[in-house]
N, C-alpha and C positions, 0 to 999 in steps of 0.2 A: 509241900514246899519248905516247910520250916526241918523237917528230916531232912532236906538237901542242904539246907543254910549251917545245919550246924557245926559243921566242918568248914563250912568256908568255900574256899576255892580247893577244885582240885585237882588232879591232872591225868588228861585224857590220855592215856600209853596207848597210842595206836600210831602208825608210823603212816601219818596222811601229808600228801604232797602239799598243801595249803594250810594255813595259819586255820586254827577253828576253836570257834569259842561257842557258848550254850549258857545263855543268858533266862534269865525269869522277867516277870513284865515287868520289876523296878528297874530293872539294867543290872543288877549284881551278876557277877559272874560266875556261874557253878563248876565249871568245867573250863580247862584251856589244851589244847595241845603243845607240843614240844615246839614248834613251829613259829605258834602264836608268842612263846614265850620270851622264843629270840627276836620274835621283830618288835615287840611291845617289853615298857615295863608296867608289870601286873603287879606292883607295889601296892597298889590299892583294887577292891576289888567291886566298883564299877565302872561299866563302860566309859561313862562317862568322864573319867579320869584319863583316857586315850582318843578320846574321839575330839577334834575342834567344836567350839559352839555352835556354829552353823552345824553342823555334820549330828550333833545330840540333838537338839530339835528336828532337823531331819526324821533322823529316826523316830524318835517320838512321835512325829505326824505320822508318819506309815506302818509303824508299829502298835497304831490305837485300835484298829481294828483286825481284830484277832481271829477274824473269819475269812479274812484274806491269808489261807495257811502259807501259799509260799510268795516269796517277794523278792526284787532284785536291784539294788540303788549303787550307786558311787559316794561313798562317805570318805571324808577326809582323816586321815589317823594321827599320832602323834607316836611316829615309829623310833627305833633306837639310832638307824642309820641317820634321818633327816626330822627337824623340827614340823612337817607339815609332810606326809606322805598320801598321795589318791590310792585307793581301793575299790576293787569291783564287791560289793558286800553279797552273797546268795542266802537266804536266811529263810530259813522252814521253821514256820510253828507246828507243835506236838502236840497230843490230849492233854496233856497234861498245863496248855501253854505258857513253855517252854522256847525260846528260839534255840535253833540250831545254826549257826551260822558262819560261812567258805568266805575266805577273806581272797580272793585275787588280786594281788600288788600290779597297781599299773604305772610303767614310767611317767612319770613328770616331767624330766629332762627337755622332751620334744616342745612343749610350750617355751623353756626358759631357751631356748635353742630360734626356735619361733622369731621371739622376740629380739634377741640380737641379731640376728639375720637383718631383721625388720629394720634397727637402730643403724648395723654397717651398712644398708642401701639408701638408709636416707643421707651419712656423711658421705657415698661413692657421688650422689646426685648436688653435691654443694660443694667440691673440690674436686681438681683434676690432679693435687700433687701428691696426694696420696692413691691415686688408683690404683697402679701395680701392685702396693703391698694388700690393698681393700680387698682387691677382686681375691687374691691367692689364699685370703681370709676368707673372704667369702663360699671358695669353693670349697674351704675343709671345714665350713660347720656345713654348708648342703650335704656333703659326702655326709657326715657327723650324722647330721637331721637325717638322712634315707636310713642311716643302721638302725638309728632308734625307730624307723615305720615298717620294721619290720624283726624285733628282737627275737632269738630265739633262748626259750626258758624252757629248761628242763620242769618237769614234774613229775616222774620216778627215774630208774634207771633204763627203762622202756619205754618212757611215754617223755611226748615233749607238746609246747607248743609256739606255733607262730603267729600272733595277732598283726596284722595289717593297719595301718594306718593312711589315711591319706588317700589323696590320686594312685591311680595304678600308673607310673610310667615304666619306661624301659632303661631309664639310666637307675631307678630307684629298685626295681626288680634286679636289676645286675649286683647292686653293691650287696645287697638282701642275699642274695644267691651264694655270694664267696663265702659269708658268715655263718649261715645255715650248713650248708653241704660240708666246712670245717668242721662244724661241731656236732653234724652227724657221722661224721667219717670216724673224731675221735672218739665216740661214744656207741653203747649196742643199743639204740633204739629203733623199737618196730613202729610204734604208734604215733603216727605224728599228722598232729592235729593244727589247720591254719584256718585262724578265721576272719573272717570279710567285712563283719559286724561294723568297725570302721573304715571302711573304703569309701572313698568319694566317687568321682569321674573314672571312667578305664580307659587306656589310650590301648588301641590294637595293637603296634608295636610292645607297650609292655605287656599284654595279656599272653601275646607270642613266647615272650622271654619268662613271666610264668611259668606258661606251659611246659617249655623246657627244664625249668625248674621242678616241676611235680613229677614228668616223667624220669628224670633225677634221682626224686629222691624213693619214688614208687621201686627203682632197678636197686639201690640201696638197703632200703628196707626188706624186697618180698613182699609189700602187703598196701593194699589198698590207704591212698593218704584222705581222711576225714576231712571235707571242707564247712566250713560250717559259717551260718550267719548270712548268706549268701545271697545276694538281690534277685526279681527275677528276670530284670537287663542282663547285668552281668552273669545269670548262670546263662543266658540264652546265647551272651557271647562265647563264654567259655564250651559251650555245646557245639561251637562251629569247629573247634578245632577234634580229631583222630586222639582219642584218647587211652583207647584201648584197655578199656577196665580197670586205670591205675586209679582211679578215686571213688569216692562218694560223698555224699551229700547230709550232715545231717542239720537240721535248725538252729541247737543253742549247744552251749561251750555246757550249758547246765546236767543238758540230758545226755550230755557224752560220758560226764564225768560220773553223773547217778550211775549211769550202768557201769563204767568202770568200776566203780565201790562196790554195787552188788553183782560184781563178777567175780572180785577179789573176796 
């Protein structure tokens, strides 16, 4: 450990789709990627200097015990773009223990979106003289609210993904659809990975309009689309529909990306 310390920080040259940093069990930072460095400043070099309070004792409760080799939490960051940024953290302990650790950026937006929705229904419900402008508000942060429950984020120039949020309906599958298929159309990706992980309710009509979407994007691609995260309600709906071998199934976004790495 003190051979790795005494340099410092330093910089991981490998060209990975995700922020990744490789910490020792005081939180100093030994390693950062290119990635890491544009969404973080690494002016100082423990974690600790990017992560909120809450978010550093986090870590430190689940990072005490070092027989738990891999681990997987939502820490809060203190990114370049925004004072308070959520993060999917995936972080593997080494022999050496060492973390290794995939930062997944997850929109925020949806919550602050959430919330004012919540604030214009309560002044729709306590005035009638602003209705007409309320409601024309209302419908362009819903519209607003579906893109973000369903972004799509590149992660190389062949691989993408699509994380789900929310109820499955059919008005929120549609807006999801125009967004997606755009920026598959502009771009050459084969691998494209959606996951269920947060999905609520599924309403039939939207799981329809899915479906049409996967077989979309399955004629687009060439290649089998990965679903991953996936209830076993919602696979057993999604099994009613004629699929015709455009997808599969895998459990976590973690072990897609493992074998990605060690393919590449």
């Amino acid at each position: 450990m003190n051979r790795l310390r005494a340099n410092k920080m330093q910089h991981f040259n490998e060209p990975l789709p995700l922020p990744f940093l490789k910490l020792d069990k005081e939180g100093n930072i030994i390693y950062y990627s290119t990635l890491a460095l544009e969404h973080f400043d690494l002016q100082e070099d423990n974690i600790k200097s990017i992560v909120d309070e809450e978010s550093y004792e986090k870590l430190l409760k689940y990072s005490s015990d070092h027989q738990t080799r891999e681990l997987q939490m939502e820490l809060v960051f203190k990114s370049r773009k925004t004072p308070l940024a959520l993060y999917e953290v995936h972080m593997v302990w080494d022999d050496d223990l060492y973390a290794n650790m995939l930062l997944v950026p997850k929109d925020g937006s949806n919550q602050l979106l959430v919330e004012k929705m919540a604030a214009l229904q309560q002044r729709l419900a306590s005035t009638d003289f602003e209705l007409y402008e309320q409601r024309e508000e209302l419908e362009q942060i819903l519209t607003r609210l579906h893109e973000l429950s369903g972004p799509f984020i590149p992660l190389t120039d062949k691989m993408s993904l699509i994380p789900l949020f929310g109820d499955i309906t059919e008005k929120k599958i549609h807006i999801i659809s125009q967004s997606c298929l755009q920026s598959v159309f502009s771009g050459e990706y084969e691998d494209i990975l959606i996951d269920f992980t947060a999905v609520g309710e599924v309403e039939v009509k939207g799981m329809e309009k899915f479906v049409l979407l996967l077989k979309t994007l399955h004629l687009m691609t060439g290649k089998k689309i990965k679903i991953i995260g996936i209830k076993p309600n919602t696979a057993k709906v999604l099994n009613q529909f004629s699929l015709d071998g455009c997808m599969e199934f895998d459990h976590s976004l973690k072990q897609v990306l493992y074998r990605y790495f060690r393919k590449e």
